[in-house]
C-alpha positions in Angstrom: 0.0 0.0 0.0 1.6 3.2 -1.1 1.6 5.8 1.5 -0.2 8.3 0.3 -3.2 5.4 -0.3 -3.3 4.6 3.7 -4.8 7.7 5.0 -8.0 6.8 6.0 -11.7 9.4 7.0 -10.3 9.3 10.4 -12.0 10.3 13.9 -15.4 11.9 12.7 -15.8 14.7 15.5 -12.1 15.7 16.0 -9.7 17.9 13.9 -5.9 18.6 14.7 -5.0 22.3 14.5 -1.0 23.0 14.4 0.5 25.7 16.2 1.8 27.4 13.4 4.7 30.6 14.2 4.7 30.8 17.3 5.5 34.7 17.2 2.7 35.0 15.5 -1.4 35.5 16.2 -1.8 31.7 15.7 -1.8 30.9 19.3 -3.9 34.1 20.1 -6.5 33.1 17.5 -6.5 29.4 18.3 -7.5 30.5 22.0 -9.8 33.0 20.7 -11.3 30.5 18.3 -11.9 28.0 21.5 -14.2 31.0 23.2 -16.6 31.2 20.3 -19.9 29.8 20.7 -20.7 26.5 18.2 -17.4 26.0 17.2 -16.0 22.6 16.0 -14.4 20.1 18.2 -10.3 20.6 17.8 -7.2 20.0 19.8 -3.8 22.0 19.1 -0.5 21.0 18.2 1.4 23.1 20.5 3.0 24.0 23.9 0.7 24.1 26.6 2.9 26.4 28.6 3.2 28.9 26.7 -0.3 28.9 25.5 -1.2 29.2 29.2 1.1 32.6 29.6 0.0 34.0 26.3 -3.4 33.7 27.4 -2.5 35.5 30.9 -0.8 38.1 28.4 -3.8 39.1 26.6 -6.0 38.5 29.9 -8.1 35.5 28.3 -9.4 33.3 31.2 -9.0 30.5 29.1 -8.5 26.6 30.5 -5.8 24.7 29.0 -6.2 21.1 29.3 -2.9 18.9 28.1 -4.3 15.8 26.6 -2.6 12.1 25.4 -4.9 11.1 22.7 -6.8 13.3 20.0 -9.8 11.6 21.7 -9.8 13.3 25.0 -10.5 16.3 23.1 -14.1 15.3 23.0 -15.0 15.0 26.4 -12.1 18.0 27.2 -13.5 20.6 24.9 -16.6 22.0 26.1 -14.6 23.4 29.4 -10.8 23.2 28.6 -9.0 24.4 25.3 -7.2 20.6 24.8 -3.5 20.6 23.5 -1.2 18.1 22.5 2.0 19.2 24.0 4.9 20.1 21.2 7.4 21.9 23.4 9.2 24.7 22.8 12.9 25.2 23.0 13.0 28.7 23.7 10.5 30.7 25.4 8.5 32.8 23.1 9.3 36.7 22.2 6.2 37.5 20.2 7.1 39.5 16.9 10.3 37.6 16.6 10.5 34.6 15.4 13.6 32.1 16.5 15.3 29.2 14.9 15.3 27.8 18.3 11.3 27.0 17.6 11.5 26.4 14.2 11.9 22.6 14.3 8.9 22.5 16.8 7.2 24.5 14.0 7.6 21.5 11.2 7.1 19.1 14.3 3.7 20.0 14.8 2.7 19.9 11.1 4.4 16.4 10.8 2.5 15.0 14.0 -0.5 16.2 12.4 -0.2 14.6 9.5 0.5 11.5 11.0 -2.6 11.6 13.4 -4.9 12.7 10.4 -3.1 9.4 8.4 -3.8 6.9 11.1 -7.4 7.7 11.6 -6.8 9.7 14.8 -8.1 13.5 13.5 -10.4 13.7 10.6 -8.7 17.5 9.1 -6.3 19.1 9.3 -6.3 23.0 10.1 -2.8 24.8 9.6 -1.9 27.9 11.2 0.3 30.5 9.9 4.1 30.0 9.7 7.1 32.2 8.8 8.4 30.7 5.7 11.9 32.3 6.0 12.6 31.1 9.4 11.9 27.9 8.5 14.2 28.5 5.5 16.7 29.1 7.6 16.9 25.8 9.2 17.3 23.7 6.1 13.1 23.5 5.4 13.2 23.4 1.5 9.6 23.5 0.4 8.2 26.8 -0.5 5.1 26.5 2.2 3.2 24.5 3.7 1.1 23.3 0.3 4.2 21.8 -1.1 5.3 20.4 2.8 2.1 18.5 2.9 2.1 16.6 -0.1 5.5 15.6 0.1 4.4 14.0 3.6 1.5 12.7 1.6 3.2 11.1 -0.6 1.9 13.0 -3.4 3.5 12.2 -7.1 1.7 15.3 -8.5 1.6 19.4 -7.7 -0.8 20.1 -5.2 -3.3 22.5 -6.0 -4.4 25.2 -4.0 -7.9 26.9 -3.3 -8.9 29.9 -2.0 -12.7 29.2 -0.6 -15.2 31.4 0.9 -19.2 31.3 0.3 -18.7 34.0 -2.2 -16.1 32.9 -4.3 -13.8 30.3 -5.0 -10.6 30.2 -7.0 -7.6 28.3 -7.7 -4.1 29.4 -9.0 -2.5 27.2 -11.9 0.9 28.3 -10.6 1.5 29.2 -6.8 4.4 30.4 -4.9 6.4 31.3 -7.9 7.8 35.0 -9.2 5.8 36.4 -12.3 8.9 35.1 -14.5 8.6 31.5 -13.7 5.3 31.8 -13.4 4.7 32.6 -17.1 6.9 29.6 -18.0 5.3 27.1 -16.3 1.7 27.9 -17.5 0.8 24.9 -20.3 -1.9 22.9 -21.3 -0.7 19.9 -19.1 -1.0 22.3 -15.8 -4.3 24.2 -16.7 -6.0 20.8 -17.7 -4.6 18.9 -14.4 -5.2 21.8 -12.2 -8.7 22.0 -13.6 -9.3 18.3 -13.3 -8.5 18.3 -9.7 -10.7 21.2 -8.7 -13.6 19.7 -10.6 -13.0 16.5 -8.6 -12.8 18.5 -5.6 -16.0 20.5 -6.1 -18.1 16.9 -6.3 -16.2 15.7 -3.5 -16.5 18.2 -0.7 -18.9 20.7 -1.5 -21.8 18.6 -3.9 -21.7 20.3 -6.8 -22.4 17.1 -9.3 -21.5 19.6 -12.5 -18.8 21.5 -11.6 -19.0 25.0 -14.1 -14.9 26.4 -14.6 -14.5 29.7 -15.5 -10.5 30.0 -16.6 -9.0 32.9 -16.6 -7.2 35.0 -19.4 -3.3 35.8 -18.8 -3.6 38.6 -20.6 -5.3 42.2 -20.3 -9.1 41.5 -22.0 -7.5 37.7 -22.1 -5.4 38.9 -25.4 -8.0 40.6 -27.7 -7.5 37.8 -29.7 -3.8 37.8 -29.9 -3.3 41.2 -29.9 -2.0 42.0 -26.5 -0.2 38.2 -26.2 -0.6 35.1 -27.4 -0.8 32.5 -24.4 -4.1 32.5 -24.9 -4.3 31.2 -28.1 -1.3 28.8 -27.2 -2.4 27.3 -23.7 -5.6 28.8 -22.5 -7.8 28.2 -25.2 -6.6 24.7 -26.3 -6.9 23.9 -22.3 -10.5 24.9 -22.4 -11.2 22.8 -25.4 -9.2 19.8 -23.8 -11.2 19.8 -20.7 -14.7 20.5 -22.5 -13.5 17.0 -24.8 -13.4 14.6 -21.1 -16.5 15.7 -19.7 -15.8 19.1 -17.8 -17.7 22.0 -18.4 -15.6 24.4 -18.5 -15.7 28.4 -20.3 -13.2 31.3 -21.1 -10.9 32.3 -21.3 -12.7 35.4 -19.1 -10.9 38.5 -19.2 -9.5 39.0 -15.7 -10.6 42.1 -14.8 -14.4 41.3 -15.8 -14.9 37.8 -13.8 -15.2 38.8 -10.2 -18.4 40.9 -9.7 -21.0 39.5 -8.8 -23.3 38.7 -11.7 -20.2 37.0 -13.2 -20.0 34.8 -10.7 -23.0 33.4 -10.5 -22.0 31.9 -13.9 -19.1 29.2 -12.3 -18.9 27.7 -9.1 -14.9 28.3 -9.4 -12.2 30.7 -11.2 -9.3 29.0 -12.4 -6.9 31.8 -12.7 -3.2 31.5 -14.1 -1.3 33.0 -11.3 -1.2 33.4 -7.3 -2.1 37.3 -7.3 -4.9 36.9 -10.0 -6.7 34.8 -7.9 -6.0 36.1 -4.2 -6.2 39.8 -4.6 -9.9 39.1 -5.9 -11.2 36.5 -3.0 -9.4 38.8 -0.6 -11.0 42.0 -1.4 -14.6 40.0 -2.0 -14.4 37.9 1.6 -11.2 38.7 3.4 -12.1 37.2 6.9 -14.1 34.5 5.0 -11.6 32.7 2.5 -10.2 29.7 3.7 -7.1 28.1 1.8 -7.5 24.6 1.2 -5.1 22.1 0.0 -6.8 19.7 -3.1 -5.8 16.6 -4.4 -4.4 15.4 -0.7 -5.5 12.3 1.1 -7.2 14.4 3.8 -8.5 17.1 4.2 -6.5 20.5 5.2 -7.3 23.7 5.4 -5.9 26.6 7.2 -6.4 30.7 7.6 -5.7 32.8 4.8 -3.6 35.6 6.4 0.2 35.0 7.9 1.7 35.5 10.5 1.0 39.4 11.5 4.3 39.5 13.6 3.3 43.9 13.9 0.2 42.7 16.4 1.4 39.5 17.8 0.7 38.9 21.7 -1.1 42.4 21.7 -4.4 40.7 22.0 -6.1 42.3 18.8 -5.9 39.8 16.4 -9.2 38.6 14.9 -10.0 34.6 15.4 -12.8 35.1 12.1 -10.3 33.6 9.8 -9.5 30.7 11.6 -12.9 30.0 12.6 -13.7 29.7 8.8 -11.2 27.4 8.3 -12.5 25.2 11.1 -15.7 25.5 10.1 -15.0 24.8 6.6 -12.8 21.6 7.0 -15.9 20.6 9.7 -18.4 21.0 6.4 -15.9 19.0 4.2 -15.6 16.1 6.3 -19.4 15.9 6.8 -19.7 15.9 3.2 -17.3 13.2 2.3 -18.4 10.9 5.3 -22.3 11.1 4.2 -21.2 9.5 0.3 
């Protein structure tokens, strides 16, 4: 059995939430997200003792309850926040982030992964880490996308969506520079991407026809070859590819007319070409509402779509409405997939 074949739906009523920087808001929001009224069962992947100070910091009479087993969480949770300690080597100076804590960082994500593999968590929830600290210590995957499907198992890209109950959309290319970026747009990557997502959509959120809108490259998506070609090279013959096996898909749109509303009404998701083309448009629709979710993996993850905000950490103002999404919406995708 190949590894990334033996995760199985996992422990119905629990999700594993890593601890994510922590310099960051993550720990602020995961206790913030614990206080909020109908909120889905979770346990964190962190270190209990410094989630009890931080919560003394920001003056959040908040129970912390250290638990053995993902399991506890469900008869801990209604009066205790439950954690799964991941201990710190350093204590924590919020705003700066320290190689000392990075390896717990990865640690968490990894025992995550593992619980979520052996049926002990049904999702995982990510929160935000500090790429270049964890660059610093050797970590050689661009984020935590890439990190998780290599933990997988995963043969192919990942693909990642941005979801929120006004829009979703999905980047053909992700964490690249606009330069490499351009290059590795094709017909292989739009059709695959596009394949995944439509799989996706069925999967998790019951939409039995998935409609695709793709997305132009270029400003009014070329004018025909006029203001570039890719268009007519990749975008078009992509579109016809994935009409040919059974997806419905239309475009290419031009990207500055596909996000208002009556345009989207049209598709139940934007495939756009780029990172930016698709997040500055979900982000200005829904900001506190769009989750990021991981497709194509063997479980489910999704996580906040903000970083780190190292400027407000342990100040006590950071807003848990992100993560709360994110829990809500991996609670919604495992519901889905365990009623097919």
């Amino acid at each position: 059995m190949s590894k990334a074949s033996s995760f199985n739906n996992g422990n119905k009523q629990v999700m594993a939430l890593t601890m994510g920087e922590p310099a960051g808001v993550g720990g602020e929001v995961t206790l913030k997200a614990w206080l909020a009224q109908n909120t889905p069962v979770f346990f964190v992947i962190d270190d209990a003792e410094r989630l009890r100070q931080l919560a003394q910091k920001i003056k959040l009479d908040i129970p912390i309850s250290e638990i053995k087993s993902p399991s506890d969480a469900l008869s801990v949770f209604k009066t205790a926040l439950p954690v799964l300690h991941q201990p710190l080597n350093q204590p924590v100076n919020y705003g700066e982030p320290s190689l000392k804590n990075a390896n717990a960082v990865v640690e968490s994500i990894k025992k995550a992964v593992d619980l979520v593999r052996f049926g002990k968590a049904s999702a995982i929830v990510t929160n935000p880490i500090h790429k270049k600290t964890l660059y610093d210590i050797g970590f050689k995957f661009p984020g935590h996308t890439e990190y998780l499907s290599d933990l997988a198992g995963m043969k192919t890209p990942p693909v990642m969506m941005l979801a929120s109950p006004k829009l979703k959309v999905v980047p053909v290319t992700i964490h690249l520079s606009m330069r490499k970026a351009l290059k590795a747009i094709s017909v292989e990557a739009i059709v695959s991407t596009s394949q995944v997502t439509a799989q996706a959509l069925k999967k998790y959120f019951s939409i039995d026809k998935p409609r695709l809108a793709i997305a132009g490259l270029n400003p009014h998506a070329g004018e025909g070859g006029e203001i570039g070609n890719e268009e007519i090279i990749n975008i078009e013959p992509a579109i016809k590819k994935l009409c040919k096996i059974g997806i419905t898909a239309s475009g290419p749109w031009s990207p500055d007319a596909m996000f208002h509303e009556n345009a989207r009404n049209k598709y139940d998701a934007a495939i756009c070409m780029y990172h930016d083309q698709a997040l500055i448009p979900i982000k200005t629709i829904d900001f506190d509402g769009a989750v990021n979710i991981t497709l194509g993996l063997p479980f489910i993850r999704t996580s906040p779509d903000h970083g780190t905000a190292l400027n407000i950490a342990g100040t006590g103002i950071a807003s848990e409405k992100n993560l709360l999404a994110a829990l809500n919406m991996a609670s919604i995708m495992v519901k889905i997939r365990q009623n097919q």
